[in-house]
C-alpha positions in Angstrom: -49.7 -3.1 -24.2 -46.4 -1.3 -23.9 -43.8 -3.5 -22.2 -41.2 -0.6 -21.7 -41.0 2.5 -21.2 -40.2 5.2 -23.8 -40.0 8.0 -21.5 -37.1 9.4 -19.5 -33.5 7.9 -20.0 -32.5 5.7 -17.1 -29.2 6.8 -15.6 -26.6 4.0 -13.9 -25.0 5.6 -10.4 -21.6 4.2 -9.4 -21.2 3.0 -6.0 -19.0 5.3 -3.7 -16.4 3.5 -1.4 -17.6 6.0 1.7 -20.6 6.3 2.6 -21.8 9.1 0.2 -21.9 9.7 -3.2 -19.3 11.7 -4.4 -20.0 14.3 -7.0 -18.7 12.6 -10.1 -20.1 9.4 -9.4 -23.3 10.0 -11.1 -23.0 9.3 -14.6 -24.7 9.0 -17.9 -24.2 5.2 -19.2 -21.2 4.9 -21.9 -22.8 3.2 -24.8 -19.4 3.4 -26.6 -17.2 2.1 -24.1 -20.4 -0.9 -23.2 -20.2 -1.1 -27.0 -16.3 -2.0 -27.3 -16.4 -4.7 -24.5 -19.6 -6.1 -25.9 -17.4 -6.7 -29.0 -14.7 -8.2 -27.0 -17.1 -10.3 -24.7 -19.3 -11.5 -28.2 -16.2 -14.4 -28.8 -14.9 -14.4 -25.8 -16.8 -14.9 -22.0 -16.6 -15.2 -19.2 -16.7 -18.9 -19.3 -13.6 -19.1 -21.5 -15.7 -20.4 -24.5 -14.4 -19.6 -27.6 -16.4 -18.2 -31.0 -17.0 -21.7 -31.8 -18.1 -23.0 -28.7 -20.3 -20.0 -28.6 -21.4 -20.6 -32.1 -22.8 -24.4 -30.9 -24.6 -23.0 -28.0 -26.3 -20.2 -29.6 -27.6 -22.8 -32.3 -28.8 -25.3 -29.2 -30.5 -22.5 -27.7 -32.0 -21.5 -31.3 -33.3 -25.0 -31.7 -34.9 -24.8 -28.5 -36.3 -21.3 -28.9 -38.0 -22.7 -32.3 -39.5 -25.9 -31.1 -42.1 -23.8 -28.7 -41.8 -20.1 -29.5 -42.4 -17.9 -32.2 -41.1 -14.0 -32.4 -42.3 -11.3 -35.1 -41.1 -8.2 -35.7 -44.1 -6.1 -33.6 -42.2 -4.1 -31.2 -43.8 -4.0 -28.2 -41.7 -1.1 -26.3 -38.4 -0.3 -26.1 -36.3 1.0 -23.1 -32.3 1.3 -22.1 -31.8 -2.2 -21.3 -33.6 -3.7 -24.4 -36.8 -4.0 -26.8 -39.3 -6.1 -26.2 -41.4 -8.0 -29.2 -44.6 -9.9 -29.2 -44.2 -13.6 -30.1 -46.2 -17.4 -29.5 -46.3 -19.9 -27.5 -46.7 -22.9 -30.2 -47.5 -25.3 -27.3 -51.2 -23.4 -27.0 -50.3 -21.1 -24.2 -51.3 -18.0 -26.5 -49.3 -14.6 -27.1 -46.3 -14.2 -25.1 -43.7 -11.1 -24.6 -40.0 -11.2 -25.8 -37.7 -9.2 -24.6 -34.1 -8.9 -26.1 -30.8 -7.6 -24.3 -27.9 -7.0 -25.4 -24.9 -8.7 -23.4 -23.0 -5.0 -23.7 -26.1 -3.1 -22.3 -26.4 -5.3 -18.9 -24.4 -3.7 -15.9 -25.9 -6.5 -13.6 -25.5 -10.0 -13.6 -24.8 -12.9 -11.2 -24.7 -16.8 -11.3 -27.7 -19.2 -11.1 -27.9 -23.0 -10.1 -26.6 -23.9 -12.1 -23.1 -22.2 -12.4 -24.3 -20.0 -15.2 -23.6 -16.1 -15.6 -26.9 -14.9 -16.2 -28.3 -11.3 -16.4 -30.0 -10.3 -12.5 -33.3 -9.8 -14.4 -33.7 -13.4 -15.1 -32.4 -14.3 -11.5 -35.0 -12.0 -10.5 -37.9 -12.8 -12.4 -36.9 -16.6 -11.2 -37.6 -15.9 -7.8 -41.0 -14.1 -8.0 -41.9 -16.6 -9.9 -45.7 -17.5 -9.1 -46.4 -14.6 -7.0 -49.4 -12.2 -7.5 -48.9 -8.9 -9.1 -45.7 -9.6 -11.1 -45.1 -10.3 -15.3 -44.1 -13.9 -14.4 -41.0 -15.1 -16.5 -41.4 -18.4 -18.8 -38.3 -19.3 -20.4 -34.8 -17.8 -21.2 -32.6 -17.7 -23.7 -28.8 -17.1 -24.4 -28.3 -16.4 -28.1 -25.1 -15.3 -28.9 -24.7 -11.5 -27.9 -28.0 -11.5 -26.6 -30.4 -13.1 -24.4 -34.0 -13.3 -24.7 -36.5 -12.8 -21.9 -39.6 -14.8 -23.0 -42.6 -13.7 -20.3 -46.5 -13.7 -20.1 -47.9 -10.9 -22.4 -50.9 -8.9 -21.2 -53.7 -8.2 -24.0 -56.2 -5.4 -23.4 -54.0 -4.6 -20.7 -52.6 -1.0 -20.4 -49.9 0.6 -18.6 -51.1 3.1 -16.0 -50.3 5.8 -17.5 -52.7 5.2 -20.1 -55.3 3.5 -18.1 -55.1 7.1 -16.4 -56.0 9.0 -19.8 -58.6 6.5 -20.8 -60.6 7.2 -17.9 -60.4 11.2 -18.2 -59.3 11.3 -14.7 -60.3 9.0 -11.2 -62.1 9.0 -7.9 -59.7 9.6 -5.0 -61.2 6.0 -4.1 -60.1 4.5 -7.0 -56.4 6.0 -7.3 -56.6 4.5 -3.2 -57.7 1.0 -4.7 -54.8 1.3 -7.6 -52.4 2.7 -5.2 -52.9 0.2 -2.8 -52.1 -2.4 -4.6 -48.9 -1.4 -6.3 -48.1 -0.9 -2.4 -48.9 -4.4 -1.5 -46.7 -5.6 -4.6 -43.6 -3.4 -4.0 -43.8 -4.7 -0.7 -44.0 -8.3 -1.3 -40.5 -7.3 -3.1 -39.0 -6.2 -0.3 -40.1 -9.0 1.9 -38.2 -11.1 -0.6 -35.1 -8.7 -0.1 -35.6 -7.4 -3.5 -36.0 -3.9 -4.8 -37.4 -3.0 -8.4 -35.6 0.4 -8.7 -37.9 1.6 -11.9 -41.1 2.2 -9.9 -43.3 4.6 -12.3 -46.6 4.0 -14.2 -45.3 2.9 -17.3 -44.1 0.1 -15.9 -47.3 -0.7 -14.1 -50.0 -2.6 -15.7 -53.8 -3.0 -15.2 -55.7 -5.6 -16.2 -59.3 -5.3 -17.5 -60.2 -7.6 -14.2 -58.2 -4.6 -12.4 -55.6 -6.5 -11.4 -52.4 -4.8 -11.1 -48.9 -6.1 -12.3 -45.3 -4.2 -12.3 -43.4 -5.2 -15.2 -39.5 -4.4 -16.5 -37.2 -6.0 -14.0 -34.7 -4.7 -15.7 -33.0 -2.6 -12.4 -34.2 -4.9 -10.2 -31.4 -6.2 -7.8 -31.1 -8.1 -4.3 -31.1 -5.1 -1.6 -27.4 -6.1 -0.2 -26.4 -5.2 -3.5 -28.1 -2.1 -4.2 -25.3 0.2 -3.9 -23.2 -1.6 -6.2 -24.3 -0.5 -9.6 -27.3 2.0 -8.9 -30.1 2.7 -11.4 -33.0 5.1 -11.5 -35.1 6.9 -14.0 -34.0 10.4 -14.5 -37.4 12.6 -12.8 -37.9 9.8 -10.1 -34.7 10.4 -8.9 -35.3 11.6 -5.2 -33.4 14.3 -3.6 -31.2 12.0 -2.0 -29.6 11.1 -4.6 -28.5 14.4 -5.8 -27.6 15.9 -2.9 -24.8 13.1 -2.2 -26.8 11.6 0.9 -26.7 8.4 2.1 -28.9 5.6 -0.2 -32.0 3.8 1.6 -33.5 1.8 -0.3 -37.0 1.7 1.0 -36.8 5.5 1.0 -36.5 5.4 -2.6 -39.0 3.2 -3.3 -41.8 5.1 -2.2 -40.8 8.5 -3.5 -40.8 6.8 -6.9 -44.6 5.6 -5.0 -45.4 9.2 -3.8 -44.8 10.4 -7.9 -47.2 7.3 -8.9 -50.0 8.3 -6.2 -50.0 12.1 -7.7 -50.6 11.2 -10.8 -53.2 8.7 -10.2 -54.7 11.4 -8.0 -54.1 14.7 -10.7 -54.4 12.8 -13.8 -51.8 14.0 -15.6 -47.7 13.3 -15.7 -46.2 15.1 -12.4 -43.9 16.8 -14.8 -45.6 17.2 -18.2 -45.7 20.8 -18.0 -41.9 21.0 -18.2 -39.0 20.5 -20.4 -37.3 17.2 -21.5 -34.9 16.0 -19.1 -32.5 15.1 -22.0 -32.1 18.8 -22.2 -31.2 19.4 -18.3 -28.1 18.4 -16.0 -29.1 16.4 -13.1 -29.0 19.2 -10.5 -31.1 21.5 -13.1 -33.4 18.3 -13.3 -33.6 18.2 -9.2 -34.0 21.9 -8.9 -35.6 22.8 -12.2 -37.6 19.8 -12.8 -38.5 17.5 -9.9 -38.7 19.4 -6.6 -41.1 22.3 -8.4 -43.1 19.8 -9.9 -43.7 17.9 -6.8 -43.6 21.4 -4.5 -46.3 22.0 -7.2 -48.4 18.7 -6.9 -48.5 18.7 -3.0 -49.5 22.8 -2.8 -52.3 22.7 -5.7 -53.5 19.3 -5.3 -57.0 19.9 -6.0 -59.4 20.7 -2.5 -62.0 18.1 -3.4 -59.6 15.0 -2.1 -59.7 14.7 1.7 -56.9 15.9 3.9 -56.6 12.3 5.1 -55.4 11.5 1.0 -53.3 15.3 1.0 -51.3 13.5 4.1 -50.2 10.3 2.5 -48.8 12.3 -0.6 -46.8 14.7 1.1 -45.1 11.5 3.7 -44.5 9.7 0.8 -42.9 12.8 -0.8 -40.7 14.2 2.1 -37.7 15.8 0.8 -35.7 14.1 3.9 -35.5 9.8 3.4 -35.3 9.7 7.5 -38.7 11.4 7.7 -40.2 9.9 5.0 -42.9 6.9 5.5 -42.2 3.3 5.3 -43.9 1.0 3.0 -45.9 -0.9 5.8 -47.4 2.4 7.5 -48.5 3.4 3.9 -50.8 0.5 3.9 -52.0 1.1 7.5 -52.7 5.1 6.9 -56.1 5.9 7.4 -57.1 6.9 4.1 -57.5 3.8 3.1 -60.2 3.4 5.5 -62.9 4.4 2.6 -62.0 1.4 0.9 -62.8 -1.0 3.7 
């Protein structure tokens, strides 16, 4: 089961002080700079603790880590925010997923209950907790520069992107059933006033039971802070974003949903037929890369799915965010109707 990404490079936006963008706030991360005050913050945080102090904790938290978990050195997946490895649950509960962050590589981070500066993921995953359709969090860790992420870890579980190649193609019911449910889940987030910001198929899961769970919380934010520090994957960047617009959140959710529907309904990567995006700028990777591929999806889908199906792809696709369809009137569009 691959519990991130290798694909596309993420990309962090800055947040403009109007209301849009302007043109050089979209930037590649700096690892170097992030890499310098990682140094810095590794014997000194935020706290004021010192490299000793630091030093005690990381030890407690070790000692803690030991007495139920396990770790080996199986990676899992890898991403831009961390690597994930399979470990154990020594109490009985089975194989688990551990995900490691560097302190330097998190651009998001707030304060729990308990007074503690802790990455948003973790705050994140904390509040989903016990809801359907999400990898449920079961303990964190702060070891030194790093803290460790240890969540439920799927077996015989694939992302959907393999799932999608296993089964040599699918029904337009069956994308519907998939689709629907990733729906259902993104909007259970936003209820909760929380937006995942990496919505693609590698970082949705299906279950040999078929049930459907969106892992990597890694962008994940509160939706009043959205525009603070803004994160995306590279191709499922919407127009929007490029053409210094204003950000809507719900907007960008389900173009990142539209690109997940075509590929459930073509079977294949919207933009495998084209070149790397490392290779591109971001307009080239607008122009070039993401508007023909999905110009391309919506004119050649194939005829044998219904027009009712053809409809919901090209809402959800709408190069303009005002026109585009909301979350709950993609669950009440009538091509859902064969599922019922």
């Amino acid at each position: 089961m691959p519990g991130l990404s290798n694909g596309v490079s993420a990309v962090r936006i800055q947040k403009s002080y109007s209301s849009f963008f302007e043109p050089e706030g979209i930037e590649e991360i700096d690892y170097d700079l992030c890499g310098h005050i990682g140094q810095i913050g590794a014997s000194f945080d935020e706290s004021g603790m010192d490299l000793d102090e630091i030093c005690s904790l990381t030890m407690k938290e070790k000692h803690r880590f030991d007495s139920r978990f396990s770790v080996t050195d199986q990676q899992l997946g890898s991403g831009t925010f961390g690597k994930v490895y399979l470990g154990a649950d020594k109490s009985g509960g089975g194989k688990v997923a551990i995900k490691k962050i560097k302190k330097r590589e998190i651009f998001d981070f707030t304060v729990n209950e308990r007074g503690k500066v802790v990455p948003m993921e973790i705050e994140i995953l904390g509040k989903i907790k016990g809801l359907d359709g999400f990898v449920q969090i079961i303990d964190s860790f702060e070891m030194g520069d790093e803290f460790w992420l240890v969540t439920e870890f799927f077996e015989k579980s694939l992302d959907l992107n393999s799932f999608i190649k296993c089964q040599q193609g699918l029904s337009e019911k069956q994308a519907l059933f998939i689709f629907r449910k990733v729906c259902k889940c993104v909007l259970r987030l936003f209820n909760r006033k929380i937006i995942h910001r990496d919505i693609k198929p590698e970082n949705i899961i299906i279950t040999p039971e078929a049930t459907i769970k969106l892992i990597d919380f890694g962008s994940a934010t509160h939706i009043d802070r959205a525009l603070e520090n803004l994160v995306a994957t590279t191709l499922y960047l919407p127009p929007e974003f490029l053409r210094e617009e204003i950000y809507k959140p719900e907007a960008v959710a389900v173009w990142s949903l539209g690109l997940v529907l075509a590929g459930l309904l073509t079977g294949k990567n919207v933009f495998a037929k084209h070149i790397s995006p490392y290779a591109v700028s971001y307009e080239e990777a607008l122009e070039a890369l993401v508007m023909k591929s999905v110009r391309s999806v919506i004119k050649n889908i194939t005829p044998t799915f219904s027009t009712q199906v053809k409809d919901l792809l090209s809402k959800c696709l709408d190069e303009d965010p005002d026109e585009r369809i909301t979350l709950r009137d993609i669950l009440k569009h009538k091509c859902f109707n064969v599922l019922n």
